[in-house]
KOLBATOR-101883 format. One record per residue (C-alpha): residue number from 1; x, y, z. Coordinates in Angstrom, 2 decimals. Each point is the difference from the previous one (the first is absolute). Layout:
<lumgus>
   num      east     north        up
   NUM         X         Y         Z
...
</lumgus>
This chain:
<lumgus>
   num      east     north        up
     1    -35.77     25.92     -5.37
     2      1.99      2.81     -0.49
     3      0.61      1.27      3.40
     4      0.39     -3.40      1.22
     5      2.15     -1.08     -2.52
     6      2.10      3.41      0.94
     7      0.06     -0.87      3.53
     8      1.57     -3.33     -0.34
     9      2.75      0.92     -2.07
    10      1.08      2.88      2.57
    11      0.00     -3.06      2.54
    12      2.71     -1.86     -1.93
    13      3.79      0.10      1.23
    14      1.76      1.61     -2.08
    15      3.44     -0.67     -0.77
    16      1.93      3.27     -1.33
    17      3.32      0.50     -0.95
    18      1.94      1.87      2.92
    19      3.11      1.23     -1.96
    20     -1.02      3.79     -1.19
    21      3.38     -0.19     -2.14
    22     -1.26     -2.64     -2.41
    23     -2.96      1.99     -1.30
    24      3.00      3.07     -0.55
    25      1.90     -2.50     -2.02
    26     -2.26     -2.22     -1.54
    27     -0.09      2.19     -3.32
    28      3.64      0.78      0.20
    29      0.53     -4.04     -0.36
    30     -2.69     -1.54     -1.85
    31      1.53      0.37     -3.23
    32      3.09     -1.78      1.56
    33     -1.59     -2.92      1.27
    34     -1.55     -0.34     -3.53
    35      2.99     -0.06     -1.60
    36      1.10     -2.89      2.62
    37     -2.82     -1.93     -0.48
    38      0.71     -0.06     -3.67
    39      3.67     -0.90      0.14
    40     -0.52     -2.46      2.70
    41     -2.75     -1.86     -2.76
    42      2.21      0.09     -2.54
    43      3.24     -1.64      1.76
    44     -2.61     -2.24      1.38
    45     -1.45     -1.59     -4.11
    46      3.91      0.08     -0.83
    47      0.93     -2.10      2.63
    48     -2.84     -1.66     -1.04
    49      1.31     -0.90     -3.50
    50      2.33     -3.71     -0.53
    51      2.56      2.64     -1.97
    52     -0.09      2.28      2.81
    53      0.66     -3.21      2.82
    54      2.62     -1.44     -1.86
    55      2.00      3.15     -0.96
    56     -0.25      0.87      3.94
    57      0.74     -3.69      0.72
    58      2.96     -0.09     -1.63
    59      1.47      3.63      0.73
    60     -0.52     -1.13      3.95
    61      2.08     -3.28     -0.19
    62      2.91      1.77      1.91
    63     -1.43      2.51      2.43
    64      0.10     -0.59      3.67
    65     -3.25     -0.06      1.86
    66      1.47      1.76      2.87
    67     -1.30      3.53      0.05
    68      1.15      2.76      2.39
    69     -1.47      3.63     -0.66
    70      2.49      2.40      1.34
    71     -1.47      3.97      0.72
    72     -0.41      0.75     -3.85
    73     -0.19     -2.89     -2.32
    74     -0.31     -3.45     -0.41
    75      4.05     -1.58     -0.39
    76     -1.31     -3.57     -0.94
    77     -2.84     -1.44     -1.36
    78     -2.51     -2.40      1.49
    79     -0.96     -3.53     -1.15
    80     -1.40      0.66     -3.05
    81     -1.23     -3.81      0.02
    82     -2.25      1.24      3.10
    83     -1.30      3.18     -1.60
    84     -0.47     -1.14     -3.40
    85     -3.27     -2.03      1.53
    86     -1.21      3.56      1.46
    87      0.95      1.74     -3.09
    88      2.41      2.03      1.97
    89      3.06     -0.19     -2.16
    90     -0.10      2.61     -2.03
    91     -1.42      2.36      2.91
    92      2.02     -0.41      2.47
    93      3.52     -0.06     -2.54
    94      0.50      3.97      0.53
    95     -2.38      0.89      2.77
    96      1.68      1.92      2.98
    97     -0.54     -2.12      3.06
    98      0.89      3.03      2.47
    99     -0.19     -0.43      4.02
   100     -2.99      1.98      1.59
   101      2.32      3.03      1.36
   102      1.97     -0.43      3.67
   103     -1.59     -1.96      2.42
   104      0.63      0.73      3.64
   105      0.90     -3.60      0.57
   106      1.71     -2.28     -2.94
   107     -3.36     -2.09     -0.26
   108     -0.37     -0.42     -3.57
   109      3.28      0.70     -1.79
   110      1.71     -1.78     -2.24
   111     -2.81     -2.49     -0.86
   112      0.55     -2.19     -2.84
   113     -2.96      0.41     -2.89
   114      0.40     -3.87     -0.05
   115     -1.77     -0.17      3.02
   116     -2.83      1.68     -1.20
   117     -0.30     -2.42     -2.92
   118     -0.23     -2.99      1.57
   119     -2.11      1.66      2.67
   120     -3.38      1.00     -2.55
   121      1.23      2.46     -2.18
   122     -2.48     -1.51     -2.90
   123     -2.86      1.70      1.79
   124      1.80      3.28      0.01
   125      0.20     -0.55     -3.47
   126     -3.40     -0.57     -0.32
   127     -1.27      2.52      2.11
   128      2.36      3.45     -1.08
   129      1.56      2.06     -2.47
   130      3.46     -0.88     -1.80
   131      1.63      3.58      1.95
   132     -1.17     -1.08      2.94
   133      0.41     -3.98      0.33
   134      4.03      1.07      1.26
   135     -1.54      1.78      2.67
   136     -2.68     -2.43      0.75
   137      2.44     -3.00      0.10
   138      1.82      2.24      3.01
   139     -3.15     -0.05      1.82
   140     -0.31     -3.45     -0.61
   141      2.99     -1.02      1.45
   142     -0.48      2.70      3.26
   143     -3.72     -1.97      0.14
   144      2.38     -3.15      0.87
   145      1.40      2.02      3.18
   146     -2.80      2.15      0.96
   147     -2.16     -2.97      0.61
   148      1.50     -2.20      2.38
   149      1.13      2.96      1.88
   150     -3.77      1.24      0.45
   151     -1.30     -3.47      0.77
   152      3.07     -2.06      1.50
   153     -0.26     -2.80     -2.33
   154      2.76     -0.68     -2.86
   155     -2.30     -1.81     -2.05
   156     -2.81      2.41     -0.18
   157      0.86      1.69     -3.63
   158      0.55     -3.43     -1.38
   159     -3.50     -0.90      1.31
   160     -1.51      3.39     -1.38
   161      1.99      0.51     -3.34
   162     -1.90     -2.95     -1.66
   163     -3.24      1.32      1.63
   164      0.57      3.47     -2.23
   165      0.42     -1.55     -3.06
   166     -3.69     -1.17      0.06
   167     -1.22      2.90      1.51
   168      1.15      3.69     -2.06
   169     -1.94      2.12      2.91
   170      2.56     -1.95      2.74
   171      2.81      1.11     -2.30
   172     -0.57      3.48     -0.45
   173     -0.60     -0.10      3.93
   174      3.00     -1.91      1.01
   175      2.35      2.38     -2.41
   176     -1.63      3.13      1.64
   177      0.57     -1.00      3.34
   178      3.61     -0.25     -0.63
   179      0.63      3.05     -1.75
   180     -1.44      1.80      2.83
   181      1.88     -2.16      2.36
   182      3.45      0.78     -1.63
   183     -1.00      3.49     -0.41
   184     -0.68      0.33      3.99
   185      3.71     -1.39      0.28
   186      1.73      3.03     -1.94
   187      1.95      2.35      1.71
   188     -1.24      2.80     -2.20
   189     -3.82     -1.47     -0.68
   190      1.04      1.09     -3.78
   191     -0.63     -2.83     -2.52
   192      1.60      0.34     -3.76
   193     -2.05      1.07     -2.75
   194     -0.33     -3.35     -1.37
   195     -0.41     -1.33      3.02
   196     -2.66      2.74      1.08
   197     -1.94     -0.89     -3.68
   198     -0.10     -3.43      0.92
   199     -1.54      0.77      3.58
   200     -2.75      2.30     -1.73
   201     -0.98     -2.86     -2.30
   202     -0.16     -2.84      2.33
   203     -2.08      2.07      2.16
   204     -1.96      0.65     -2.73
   205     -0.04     -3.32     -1.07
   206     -1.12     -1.35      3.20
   207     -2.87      1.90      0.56
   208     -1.15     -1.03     -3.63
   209      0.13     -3.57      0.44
   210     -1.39      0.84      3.62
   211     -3.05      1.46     -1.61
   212     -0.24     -2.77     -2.43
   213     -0.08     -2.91      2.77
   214     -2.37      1.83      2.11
   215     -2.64      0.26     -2.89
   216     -0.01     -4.00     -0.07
   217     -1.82     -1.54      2.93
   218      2.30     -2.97     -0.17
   219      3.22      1.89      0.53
   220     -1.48      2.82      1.91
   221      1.78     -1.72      3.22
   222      3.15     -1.96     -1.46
   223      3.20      0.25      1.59
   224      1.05      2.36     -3.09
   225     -2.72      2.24      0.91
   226      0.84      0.23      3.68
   227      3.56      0.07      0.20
   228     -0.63      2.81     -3.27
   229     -2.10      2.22      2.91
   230      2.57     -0.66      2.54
   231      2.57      1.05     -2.22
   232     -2.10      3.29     -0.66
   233     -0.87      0.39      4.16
   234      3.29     -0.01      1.28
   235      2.23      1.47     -2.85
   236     -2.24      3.08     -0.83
   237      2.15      1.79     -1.40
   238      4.22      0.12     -0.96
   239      1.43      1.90      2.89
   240      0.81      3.75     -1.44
   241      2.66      1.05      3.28
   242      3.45     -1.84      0.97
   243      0.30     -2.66      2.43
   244      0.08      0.70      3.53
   245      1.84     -2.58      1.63
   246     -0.05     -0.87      3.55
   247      2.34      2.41      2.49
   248      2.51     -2.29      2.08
   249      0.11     -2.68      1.32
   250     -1.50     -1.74     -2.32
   251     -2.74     -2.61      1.71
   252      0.28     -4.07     -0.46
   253     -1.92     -1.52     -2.81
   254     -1.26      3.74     -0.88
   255      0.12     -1.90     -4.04
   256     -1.92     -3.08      1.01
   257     -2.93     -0.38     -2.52
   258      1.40      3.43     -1.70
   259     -1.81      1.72      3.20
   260      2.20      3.24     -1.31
   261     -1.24      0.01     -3.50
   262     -3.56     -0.66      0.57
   263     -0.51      2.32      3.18
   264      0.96      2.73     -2.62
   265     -2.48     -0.37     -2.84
   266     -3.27      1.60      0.05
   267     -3.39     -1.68     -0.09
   268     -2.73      0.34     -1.91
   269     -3.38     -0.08      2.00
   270     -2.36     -0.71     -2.81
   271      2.15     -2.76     -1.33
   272      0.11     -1.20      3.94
   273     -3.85     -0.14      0.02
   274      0.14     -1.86     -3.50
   275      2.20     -2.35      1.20
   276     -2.11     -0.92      3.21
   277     -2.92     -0.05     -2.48
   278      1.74     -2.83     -1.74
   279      1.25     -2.12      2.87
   280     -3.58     -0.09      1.22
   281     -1.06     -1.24     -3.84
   282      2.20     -2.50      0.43
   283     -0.90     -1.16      3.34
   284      3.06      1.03      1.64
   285      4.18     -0.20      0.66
   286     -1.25     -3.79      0.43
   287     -1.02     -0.42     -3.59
   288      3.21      1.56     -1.50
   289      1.63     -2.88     -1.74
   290      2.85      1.75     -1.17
   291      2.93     -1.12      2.50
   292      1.19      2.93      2.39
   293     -2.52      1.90     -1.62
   294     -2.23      0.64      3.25
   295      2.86      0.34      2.12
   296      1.11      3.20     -2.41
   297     -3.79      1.05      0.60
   298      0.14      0.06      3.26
   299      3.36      1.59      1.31
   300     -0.48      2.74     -2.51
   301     -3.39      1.01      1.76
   302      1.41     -0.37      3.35
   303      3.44      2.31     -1.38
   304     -2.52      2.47     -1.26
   305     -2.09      0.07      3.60
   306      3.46      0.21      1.71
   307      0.60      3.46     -2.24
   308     -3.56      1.44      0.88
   309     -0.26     -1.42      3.71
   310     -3.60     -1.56     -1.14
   311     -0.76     -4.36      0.96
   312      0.67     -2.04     -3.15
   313     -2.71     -0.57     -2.56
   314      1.43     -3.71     -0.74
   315      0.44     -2.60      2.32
   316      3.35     -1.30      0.92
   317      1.39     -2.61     -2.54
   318      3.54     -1.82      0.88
   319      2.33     -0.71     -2.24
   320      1.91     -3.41      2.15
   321     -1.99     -2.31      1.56
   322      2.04      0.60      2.71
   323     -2.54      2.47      1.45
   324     -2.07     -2.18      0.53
   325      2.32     -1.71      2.79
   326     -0.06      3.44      1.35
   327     -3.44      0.89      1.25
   328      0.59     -3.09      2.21
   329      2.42      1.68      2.07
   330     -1.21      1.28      3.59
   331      3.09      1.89      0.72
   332     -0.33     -1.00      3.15
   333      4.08      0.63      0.75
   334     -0.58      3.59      0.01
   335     -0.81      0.90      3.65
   336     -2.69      2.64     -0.52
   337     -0.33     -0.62      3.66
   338      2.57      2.76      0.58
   339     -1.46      2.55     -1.58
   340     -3.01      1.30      1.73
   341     -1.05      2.15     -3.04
   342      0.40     -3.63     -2.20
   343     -1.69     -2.21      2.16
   344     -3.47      2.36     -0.01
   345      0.18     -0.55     -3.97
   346     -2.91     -1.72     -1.64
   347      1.54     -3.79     -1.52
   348     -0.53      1.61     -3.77
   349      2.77      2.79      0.76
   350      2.49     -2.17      2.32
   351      0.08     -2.58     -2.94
   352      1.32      2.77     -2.78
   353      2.72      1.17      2.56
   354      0.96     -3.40      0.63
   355      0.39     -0.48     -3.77
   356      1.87      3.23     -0.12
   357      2.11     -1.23      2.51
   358      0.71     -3.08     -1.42
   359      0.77      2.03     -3.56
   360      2.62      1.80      1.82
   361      1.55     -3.05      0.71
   362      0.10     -1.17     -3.20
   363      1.44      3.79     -1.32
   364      2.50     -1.01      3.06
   365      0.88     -2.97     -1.25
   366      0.37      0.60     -3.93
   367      1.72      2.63      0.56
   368      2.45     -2.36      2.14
   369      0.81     -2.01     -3.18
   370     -1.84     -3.33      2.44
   371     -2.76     -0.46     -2.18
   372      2.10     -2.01     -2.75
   373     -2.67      0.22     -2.81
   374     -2.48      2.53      0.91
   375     -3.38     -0.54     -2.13
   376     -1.26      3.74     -0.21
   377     -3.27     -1.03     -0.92
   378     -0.13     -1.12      3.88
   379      1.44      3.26      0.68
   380     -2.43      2.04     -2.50
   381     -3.65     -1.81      1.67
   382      1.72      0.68      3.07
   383     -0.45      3.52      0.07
   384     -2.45      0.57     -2.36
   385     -2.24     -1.57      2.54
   386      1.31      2.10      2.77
   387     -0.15      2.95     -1.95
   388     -3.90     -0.70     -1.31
   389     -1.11     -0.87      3.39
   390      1.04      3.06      1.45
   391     -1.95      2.02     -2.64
   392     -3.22     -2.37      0.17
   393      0.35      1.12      4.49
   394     -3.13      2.18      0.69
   395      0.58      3.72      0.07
   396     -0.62      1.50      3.35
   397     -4.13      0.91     -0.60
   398     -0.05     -3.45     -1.24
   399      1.63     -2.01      3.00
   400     -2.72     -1.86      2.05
   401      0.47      0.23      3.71
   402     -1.22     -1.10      3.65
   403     -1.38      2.76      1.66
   404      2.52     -1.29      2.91
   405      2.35     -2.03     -2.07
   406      3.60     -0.02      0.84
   407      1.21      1.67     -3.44
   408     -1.29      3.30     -1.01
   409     -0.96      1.09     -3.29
   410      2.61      3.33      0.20
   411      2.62     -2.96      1.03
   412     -1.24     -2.05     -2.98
   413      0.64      3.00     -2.22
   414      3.34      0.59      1.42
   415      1.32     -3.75     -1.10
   416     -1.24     -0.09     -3.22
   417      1.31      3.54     -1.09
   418      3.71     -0.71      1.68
   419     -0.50     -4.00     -1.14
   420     -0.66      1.33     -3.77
   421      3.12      2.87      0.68
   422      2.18     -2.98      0.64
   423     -0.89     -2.21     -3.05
   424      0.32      2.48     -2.61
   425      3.50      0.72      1.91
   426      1.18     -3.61      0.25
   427     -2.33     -2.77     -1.63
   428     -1.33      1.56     -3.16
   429      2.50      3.04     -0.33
   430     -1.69      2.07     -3.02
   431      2.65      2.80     -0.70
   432     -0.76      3.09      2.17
   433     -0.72      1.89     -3.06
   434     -2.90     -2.04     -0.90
   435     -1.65     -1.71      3.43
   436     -2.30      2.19      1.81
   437      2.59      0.58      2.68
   438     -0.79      3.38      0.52
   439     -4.27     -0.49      0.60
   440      1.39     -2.63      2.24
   441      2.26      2.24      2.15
   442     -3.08      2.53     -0.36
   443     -2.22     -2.81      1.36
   444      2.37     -1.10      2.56
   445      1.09      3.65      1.36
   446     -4.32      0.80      0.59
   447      0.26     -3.43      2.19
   448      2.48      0.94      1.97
   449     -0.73      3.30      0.87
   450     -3.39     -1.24      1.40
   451     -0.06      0.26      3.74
   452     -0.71     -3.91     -0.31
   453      3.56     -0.71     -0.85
   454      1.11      0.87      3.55
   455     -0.93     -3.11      1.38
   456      1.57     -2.41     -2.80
   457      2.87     -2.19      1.21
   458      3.47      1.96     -0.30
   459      1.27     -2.68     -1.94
   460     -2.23     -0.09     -2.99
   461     -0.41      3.73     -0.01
   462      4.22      0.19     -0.50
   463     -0.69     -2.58     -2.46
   464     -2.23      2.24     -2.21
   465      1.28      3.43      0.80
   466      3.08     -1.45     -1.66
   467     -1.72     -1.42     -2.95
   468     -1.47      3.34     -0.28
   469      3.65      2.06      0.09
   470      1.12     -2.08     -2.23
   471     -2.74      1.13     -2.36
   472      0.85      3.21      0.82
   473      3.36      0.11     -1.13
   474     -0.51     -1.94     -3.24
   475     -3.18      1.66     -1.46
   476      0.72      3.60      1.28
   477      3.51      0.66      0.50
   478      1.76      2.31      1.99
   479     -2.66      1.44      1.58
   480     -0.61      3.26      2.86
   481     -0.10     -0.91      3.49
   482     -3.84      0.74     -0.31
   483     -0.63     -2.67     -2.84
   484      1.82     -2.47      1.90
   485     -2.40     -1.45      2.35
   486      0.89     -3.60      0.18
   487      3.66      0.79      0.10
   488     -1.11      2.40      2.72
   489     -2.10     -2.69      1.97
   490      2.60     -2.65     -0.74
   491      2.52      2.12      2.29
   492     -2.34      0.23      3.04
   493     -0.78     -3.41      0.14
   494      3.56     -0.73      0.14
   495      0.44      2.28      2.76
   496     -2.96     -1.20      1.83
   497      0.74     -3.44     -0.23
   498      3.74      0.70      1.07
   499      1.61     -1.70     -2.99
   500      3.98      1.31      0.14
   501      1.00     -2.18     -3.62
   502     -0.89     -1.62     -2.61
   503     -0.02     -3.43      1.68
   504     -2.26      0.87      2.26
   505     -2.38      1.49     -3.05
   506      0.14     -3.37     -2.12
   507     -0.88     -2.05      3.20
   508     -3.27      1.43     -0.23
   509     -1.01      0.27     -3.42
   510      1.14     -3.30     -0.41
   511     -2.70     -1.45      2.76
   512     -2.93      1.47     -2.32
   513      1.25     -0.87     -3.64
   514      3.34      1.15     -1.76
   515      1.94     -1.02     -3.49
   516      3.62      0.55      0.70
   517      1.34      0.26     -3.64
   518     -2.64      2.51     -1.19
   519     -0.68      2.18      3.06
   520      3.09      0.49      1.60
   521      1.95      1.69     -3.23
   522     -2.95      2.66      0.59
   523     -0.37      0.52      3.93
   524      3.79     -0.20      0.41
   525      0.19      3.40     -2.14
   526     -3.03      1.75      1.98
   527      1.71     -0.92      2.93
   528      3.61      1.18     -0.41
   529     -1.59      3.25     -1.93
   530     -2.61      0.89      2.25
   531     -0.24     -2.40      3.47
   532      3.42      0.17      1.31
   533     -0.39      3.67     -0.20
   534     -2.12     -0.54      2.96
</lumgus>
């Protein structure tokens, strides 16, 4: 029994804590957190008391429930009517509510605590220390915005709010995520001390109540317990370096779905293989009740396969229905006809370009101000598909070929690698510090240089070369006139297909697949810098 017994437990996933800093600190602030706790209890049995409610009652009768915190202090009070039920009066009468530090955009100042209130700030209450509920009612009002923003519905925290209250592990896990979400927005990636402290402990805190589901069969597969392991998977750990934004021009809908934040955090690959553990408990995204909850599931899996270049481990979930219209489309007013590389494609890969094509459109078109309401969930399925699809396309010892078929499988490889190149570019632009832009251009460069790529159409080999420079430039910078290779290659094919401007140069990129507004700001540099040097 023993060795069996042994065996089985080493089986088991184990859900650590990530953060090395908490087990520095943990000492330094235990005695702190006791003293909360036992300040928090006592304000809690006096506002218990009928003396205590009616003194508060009536030194409340002309304060203003309007409650603005400026950068140091609270300048007016809440309703006290509203926090008396939480037993928040007393607590919250001389806390400093201070913003989290400089943002690099102005996305959660000058929130008003009221908000929070009427928004579930009982279950912080409930579920925190009295230093700490200040900070944890900011988080509760950035949960409000951080939301909608990931899953494109306004709704969606008033949906999952009430779902927390019953469930503490869905709590902890909600408040985590958006810590780490506001922390990814910081120009500096430095949180305050408080603020830090109250990271530590939810973290903490999480993994706890993780533990604590997971040993009860009943709740080993809840939605608390599976959004608490996503939480874990794809917010490892607080970023410890600065942000590193995006190098101009900055790329349409580069924010959709917080595609900048979340390309940035690191995962965790034992909470990963947790989590897939759990789905398949529970029989699947299908059998998530949670709304939006599968959706989240499934973009974060294919967002974490677009960082690592690997096929998604989840299938495709959509958030509009919309999609669904979608996979009807033939595309059949895209002349592939034209093309002689094109029309040799398999039906499989001619379908994802004429989605791409048809994204482009829409890009076009936003961008145009002629879509009068846009609904960026369309917009979000739209190239998540696109951008799943191309990862789930065989790799080149994987493609399946006639012996005497009209595509080859070097030709097959040569699509897919400058295909993928143009996504990550244009349809699902993870910043260049964070996409695998430069294994791509690595990938792409081995292709090219085969002797195979001499008998590609001109066209589509402009079409990638240039995809490829533009990597160049961005990822690698000024570079020797050795290390430039597609900048290099670029220039002869420009001589050899006699092209005198840039006219002539946009005619034919433009027959294989182009994105005015997000390519052009980058080729028109390369080419006054290094083409009309020619």
């Amino acid at each position: 029994m023993g060795p069996r017994r042994k065996k089985a437990e080493t089986e088991k996933f184990l859900f650590v804590n990530t953060t090395d800093d908490l087990r520095q600190t943990r000492t330094q602030h235990r005695h702190r957190v006791h003293s909360h706790v036992s300040q928090y209890r006592w304000h809690l049995n006096r506002e218990a008391r009928p003396e205590a409610q009616a003194s508060n009652a009536n030194a409340t009768k002309d304060e203003t429930p309007a409650n603005q915190f400026s950068s140091h202090q609270v300048k007016e009070q809440p309703d006290t009517r509203m926090l008396a039920t939480a037993g928040l009066t007393n607590l919250l009468s001389n806390a400093s509510m201070e913003p989290i530090l400089s943002y690099s955009d102005d996305f959660y100042h000058t929130h008003q605590v009221q908000d929070a209130m009427s928004y579930g700030a009982h279950i912080v209450v409930q579920k925190t220390t009295r230093r700490l509920v200040p900070i944890y009612l900011t988080w509760l009002v950035a949960f409000r915005t951080m939301w909608p923003g990931l899953l494109l519905q306004e709704n969606t925290g008033i949906t999952w709010v009430p779902a927390a209250t019953a469930d503490p592990v869905l709590f902890s896990a909600f408040m985590y995520g958006v810590v780490v979400h506001m922390q990814s927005r910081l120009i500096d990636a430095t949180l305050s001390d408080h603020h830090q402290q109250a990271a530590w402990q939810i973290n903490n805190e999480t993994i706890r109540r993780l533990y604590r589901s997971l040993s009860d069969q009943a709740r080993a597969s809840s939605d608390g317990a599976i959004f608490a392991v996503l939480t874990l998977a794809y917010s490892a750990q607080l970023r410890s370096g600065p942000l590193n934004p995006d190098p101009q021009p900055r790329r349409p809908l580069q924010d959709l779905q917080w595609l900048t934040v979340y390309s940035s955090l690191d995962t965790n690959s034992v909470h990963v293989q947790g989590l897939i553990a759990l789905l398949e408990l529970k029989g699947g995204l299908e059998q998530i009740p949670l709304p939006r909850l599968a959706p989240l599931l499934s973009y974060l899996c294919m967002l974490r396969s677009s960082r690592s270049l690997q096929q998604p481990g989840l299938p495709f979930f959509p958030l509009s229905e919309e999609h669904l219209k979608m996979e009807s489309i033939k595309y059949a007013h895209y002349d592939f006809q034209n093309n002689e590389l094109l029309a040799k494609m398999p039906p499989r890969m001619r379908h994802i370009i004429g989605r791409m094509h048809y994204y482009n459109q829409l890009i076009a078109c936003y961008l145009a101000g002629s879509i009068e309401t846009p609904h960026m969930a369309i917009f979000a399925d739209q190239r998540n598909w696109i951008q799943r699809s191309l990862l789930e396309l065989p790799y080149f010892d994987e493609v399946v070929v006639e012996p005497d078929g009209p595509f080859s499988r070097f030709e097959h490889e040569a699509v897919r690698a400058s295909l993928l190149f143009y996504s990550y570019l244009v349809i699902f632009p993870i910043p260049f510090a964070y996409g695998p832009y430069d294994r791509l251009r690595q990938l792409l460069t081995g292709i090219l240089m085969d002797e195979g790529a001499q008998n590609l159409p001109q066209p589509f080999l402009l079409w990638a070369v240039s995809l490829g420079a533009i990597s160049e430039i961005q990822i690698l910078g000024h570079l020797q006139d050795s290390q430039q290779w597609f900048l290099n290659m670029l220039k002869e094919l420009i001589l050899k297909m006699g092209m005198s401007n840039w006219n002539d140069y946009k005619s034919v990129v433009q027959s294989v697949m182009w994105q005015d507004s997000v390519l052009d700001p980058f080729m028109q540099r390369i080419w006054l810098a290094h083409i009309l040097s020619v």
